[in-house]
C-alpha atoms as a printed R data frame, in Angstrom:
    type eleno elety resid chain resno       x       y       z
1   ATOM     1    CA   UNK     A     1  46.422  18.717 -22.647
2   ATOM     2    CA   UNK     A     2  48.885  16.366 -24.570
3   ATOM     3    CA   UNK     A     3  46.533  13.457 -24.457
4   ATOM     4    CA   UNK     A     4  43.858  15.585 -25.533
5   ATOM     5    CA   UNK     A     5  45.560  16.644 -28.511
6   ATOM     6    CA   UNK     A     6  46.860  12.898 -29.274
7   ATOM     7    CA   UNK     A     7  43.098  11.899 -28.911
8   ATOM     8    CA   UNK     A     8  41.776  14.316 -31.370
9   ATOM     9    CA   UNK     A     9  44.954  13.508 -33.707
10  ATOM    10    CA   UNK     A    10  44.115   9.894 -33.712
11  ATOM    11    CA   UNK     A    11  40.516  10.025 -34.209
12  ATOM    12    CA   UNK     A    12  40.885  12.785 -37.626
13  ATOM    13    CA   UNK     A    13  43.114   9.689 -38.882
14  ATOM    14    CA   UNK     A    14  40.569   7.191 -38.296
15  ATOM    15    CA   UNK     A    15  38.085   6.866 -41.317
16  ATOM    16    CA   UNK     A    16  34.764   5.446 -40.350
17  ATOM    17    CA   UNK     A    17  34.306   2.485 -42.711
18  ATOM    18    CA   UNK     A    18  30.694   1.349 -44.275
19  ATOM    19    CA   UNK     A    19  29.178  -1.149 -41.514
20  ATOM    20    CA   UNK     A    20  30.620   1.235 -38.918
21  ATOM    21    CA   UNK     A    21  28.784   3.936 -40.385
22  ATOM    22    CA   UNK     A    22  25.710   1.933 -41.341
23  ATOM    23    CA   UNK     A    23  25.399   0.976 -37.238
24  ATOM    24    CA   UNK     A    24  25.710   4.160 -35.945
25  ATOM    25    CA   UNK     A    25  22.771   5.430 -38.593
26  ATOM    26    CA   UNK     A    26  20.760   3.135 -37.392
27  ATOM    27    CA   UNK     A    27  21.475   3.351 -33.744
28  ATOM    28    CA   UNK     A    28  20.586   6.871 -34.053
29  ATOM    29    CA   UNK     A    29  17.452   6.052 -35.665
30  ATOM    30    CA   UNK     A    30  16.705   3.661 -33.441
31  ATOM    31    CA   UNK     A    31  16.843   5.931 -30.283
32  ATOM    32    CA   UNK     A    32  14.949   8.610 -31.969
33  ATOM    33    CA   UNK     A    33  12.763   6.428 -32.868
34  ATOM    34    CA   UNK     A    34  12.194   5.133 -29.338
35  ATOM    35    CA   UNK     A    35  12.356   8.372 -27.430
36  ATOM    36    CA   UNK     A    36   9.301   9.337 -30.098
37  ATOM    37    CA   UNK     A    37   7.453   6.872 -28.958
38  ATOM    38    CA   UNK     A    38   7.758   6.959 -25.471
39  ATOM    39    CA   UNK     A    39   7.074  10.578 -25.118
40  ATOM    40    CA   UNK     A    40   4.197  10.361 -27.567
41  ATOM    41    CA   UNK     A    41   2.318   6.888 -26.602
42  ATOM    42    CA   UNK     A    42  -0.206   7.603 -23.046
43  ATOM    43    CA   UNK     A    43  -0.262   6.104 -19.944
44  ATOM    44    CA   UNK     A    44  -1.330   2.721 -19.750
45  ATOM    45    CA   UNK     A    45  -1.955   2.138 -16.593
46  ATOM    46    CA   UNK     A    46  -3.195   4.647 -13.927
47  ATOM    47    CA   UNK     A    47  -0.395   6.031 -11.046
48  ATOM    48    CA   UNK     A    48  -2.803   4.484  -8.015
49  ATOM    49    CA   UNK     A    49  -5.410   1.967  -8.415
50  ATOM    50    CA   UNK     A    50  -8.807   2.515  -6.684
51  ATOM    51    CA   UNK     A    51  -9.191  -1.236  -4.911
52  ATOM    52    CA   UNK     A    52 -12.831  -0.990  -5.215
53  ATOM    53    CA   UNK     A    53 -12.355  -0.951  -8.979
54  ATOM    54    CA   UNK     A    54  -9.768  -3.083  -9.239
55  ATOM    55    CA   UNK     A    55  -9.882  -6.870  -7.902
56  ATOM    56    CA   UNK     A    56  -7.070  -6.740  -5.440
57  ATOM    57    CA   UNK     A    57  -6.376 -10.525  -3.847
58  ATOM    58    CA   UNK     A    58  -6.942  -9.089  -0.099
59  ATOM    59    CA   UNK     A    59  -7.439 -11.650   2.811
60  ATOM    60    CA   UNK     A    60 -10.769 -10.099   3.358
61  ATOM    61    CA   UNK     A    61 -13.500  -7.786   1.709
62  ATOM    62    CA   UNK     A    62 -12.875  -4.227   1.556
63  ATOM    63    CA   UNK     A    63 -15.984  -1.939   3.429
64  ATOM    64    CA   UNK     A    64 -16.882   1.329   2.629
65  ATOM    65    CA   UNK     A    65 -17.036   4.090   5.695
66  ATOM    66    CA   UNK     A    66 -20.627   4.228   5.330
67  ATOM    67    CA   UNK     A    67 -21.373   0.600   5.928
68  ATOM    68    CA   UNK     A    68 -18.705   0.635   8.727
69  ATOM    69    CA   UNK     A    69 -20.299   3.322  10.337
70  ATOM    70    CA   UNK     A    70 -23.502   1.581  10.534
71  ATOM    71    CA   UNK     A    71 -22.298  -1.337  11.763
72  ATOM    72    CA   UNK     A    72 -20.577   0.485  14.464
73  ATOM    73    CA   UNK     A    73 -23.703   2.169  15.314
74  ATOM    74    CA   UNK     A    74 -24.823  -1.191  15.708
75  ATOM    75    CA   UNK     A    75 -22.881  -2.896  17.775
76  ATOM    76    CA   UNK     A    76 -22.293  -5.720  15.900
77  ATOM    77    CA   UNK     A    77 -18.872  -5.525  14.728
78  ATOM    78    CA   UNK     A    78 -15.998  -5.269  16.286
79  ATOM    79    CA   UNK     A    79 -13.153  -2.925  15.488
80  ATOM    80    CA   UNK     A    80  -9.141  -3.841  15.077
81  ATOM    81    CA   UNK     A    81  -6.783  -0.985  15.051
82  ATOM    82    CA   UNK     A    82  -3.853  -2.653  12.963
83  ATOM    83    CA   UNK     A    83  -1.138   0.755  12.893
84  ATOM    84    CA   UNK     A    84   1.975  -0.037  14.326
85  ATOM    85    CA   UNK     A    85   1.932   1.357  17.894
86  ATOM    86    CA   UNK     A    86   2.776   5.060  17.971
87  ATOM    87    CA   UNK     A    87   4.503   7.120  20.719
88  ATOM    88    CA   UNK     A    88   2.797   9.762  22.508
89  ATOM    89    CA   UNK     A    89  -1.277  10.590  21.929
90  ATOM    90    CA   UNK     A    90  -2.664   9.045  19.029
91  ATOM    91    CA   UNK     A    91  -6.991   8.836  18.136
92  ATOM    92    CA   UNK     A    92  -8.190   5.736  17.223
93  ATOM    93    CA   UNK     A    93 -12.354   4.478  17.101
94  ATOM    94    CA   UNK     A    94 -13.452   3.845  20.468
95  ATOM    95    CA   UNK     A    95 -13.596   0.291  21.338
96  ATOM    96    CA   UNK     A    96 -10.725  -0.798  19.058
97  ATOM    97    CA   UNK     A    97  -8.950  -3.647  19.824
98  ATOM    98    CA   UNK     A    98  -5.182  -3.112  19.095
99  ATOM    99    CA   UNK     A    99  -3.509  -6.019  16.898
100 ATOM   100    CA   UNK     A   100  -0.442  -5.213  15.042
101 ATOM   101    CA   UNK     A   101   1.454  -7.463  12.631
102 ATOM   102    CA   UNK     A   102   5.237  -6.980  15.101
103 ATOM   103    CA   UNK     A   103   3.471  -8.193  18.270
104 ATOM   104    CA   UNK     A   104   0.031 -10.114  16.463
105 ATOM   105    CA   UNK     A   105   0.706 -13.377  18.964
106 ATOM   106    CA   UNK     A   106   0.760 -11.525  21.932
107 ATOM   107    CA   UNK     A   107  -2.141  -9.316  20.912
108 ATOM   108    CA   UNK     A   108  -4.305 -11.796  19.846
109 ATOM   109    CA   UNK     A   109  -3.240 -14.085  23.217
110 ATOM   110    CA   UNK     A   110  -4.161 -10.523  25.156
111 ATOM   111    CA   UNK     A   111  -7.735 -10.161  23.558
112 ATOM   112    CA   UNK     A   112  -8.375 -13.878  23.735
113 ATOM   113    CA   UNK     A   113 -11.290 -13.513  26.142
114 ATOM   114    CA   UNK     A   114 -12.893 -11.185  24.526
115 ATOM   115    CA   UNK     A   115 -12.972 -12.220  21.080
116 ATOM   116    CA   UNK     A   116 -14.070 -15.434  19.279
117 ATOM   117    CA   UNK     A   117 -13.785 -16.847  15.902
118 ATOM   118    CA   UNK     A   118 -17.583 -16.112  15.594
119 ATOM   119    CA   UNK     A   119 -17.501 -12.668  16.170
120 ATOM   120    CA   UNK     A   120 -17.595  -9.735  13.544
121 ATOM   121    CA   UNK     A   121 -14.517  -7.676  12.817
122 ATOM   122    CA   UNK     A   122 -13.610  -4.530  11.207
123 ATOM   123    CA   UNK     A   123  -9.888  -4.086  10.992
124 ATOM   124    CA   UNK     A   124  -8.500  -0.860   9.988
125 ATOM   125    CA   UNK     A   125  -5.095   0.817   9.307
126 ATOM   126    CA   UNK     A   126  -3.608   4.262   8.679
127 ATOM   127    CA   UNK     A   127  -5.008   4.035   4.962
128 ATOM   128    CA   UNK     A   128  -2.643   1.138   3.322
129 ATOM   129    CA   UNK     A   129  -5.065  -1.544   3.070
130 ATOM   130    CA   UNK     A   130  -1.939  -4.624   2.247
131 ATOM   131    CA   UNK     A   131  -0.496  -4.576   5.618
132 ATOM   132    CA   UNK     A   132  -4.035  -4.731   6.901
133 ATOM   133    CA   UNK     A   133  -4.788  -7.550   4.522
134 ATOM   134    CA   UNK     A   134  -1.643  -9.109   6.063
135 ATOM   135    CA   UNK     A   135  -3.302  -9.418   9.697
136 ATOM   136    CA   UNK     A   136  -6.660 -10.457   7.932
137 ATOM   137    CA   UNK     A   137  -4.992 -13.411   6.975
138 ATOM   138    CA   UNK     A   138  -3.071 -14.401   9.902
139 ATOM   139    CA   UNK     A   139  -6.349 -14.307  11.589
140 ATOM   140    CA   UNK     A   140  -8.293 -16.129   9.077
141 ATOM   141    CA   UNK     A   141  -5.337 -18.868  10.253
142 ATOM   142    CA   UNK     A   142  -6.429 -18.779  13.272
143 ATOM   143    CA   UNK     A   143 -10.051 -19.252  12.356
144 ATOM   144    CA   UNK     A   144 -11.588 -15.843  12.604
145 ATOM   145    CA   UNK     A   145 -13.360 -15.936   9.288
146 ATOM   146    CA   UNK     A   146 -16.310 -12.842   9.642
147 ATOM   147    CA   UNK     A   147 -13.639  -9.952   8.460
148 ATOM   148    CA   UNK     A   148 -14.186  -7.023   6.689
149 ATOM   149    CA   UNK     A   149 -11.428  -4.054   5.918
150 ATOM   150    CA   UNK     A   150 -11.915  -0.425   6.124
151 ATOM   151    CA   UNK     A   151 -11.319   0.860   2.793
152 ATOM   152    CA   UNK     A   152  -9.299   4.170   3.796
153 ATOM   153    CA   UNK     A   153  -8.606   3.533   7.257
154 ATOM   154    CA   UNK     A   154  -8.923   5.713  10.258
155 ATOM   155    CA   UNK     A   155  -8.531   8.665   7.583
156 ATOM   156    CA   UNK     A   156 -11.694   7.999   5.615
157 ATOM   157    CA   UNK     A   157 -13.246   7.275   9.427
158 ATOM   158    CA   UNK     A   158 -12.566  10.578  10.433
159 ATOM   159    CA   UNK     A   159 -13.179  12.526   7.091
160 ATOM   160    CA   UNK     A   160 -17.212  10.572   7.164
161 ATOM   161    CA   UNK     A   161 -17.369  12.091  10.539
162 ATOM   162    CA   UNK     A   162 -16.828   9.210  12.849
163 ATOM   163    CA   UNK     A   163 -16.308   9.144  16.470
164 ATOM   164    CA   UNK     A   164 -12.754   8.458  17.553
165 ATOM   165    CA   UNK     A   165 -11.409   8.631  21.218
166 ATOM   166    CA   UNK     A   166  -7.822   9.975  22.337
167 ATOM   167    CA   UNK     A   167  -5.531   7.293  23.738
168 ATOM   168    CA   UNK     A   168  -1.484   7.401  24.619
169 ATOM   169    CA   UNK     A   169   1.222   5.367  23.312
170 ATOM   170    CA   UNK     A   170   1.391   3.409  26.489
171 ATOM   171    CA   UNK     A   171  -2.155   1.909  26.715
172 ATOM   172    CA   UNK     A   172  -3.374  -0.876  24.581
């Protein structure tokens, strides 16, 4: 309470002088001024980007489900589930290969007989299209160079009706 008091008796003493006074005018102003602006000014920039609008720098091109979907219908292409592997049951499109960016070595060595740098690949993800990018690349290193990317993932798959197949957390 004493060093309340002896605050409060100090600062009645203390006169503000001119450039004291001057600086805290315009310090005010200046955060009215700013807070004005910020709350009155719009957005420039959207929350989320659409990727098909926007030219992301992706490893590969970016699909739509519909042109997926044909190509799965005809055989051409072949699909890379890139989701980290889950525990338990899990759906994913039938046929998938599984390559994920903790274990994409091994994967790759595992699927090494059945894939070639000629074939045609869809690789897909649970939606975020960068970590999928990610494995794009690291196969384009490797010489795989016919890629596409599901814009949406295994979400979009299943929302355009897709087929998927039920797998568990142990099998690859």
């Amino acid at each position: 309470m004493r060093l309340g008091a002896s605050v409060q008796a100090a600062l009645a003493g203390f006169k503000w002088s001119g450039p004291f006074r001057e600086a805290g005018l315009l310090l005010l102003f200046a955060l009215v001024l700013t807070a004005a602006s910020w709350f009155l000014r719009s957005d420039g920039l959207p929350l989320a980007a659409d990727p098909m609008e926007y030219e992301l720098e992706l490893a590969a091109p970016l699909t739509v489900t519909e042109e997926a979907l044909a190509f799965y219908d005809e055989g051409d292409y072949l699909f890379v589930d890139t989701r980290p592997h889950p525990d338990g049951d899990f759906q994913t499109i039938p046929g998938a290969f599984f390559i994920r960016e903790a274990s994409f070595d091994d994967d790759l060595l595992e699927y090494f007989d059945f894939m070639t740098t000629k074939d045609h690949f869809i690789l897909f993800g649970d939606g975020d299209i960068f970590p999928v990018s990610n494995i794009a690349a690291r196969m384009q290193d490797r010489g795989y160079q016919n890629l596409l990317i599901l814009k949406g993932g295994l979400t979009s798959w299943l929302q355009a009706g897709g087929e998927v197949s039920e797998r568990s957390g142990g099998e690859s």
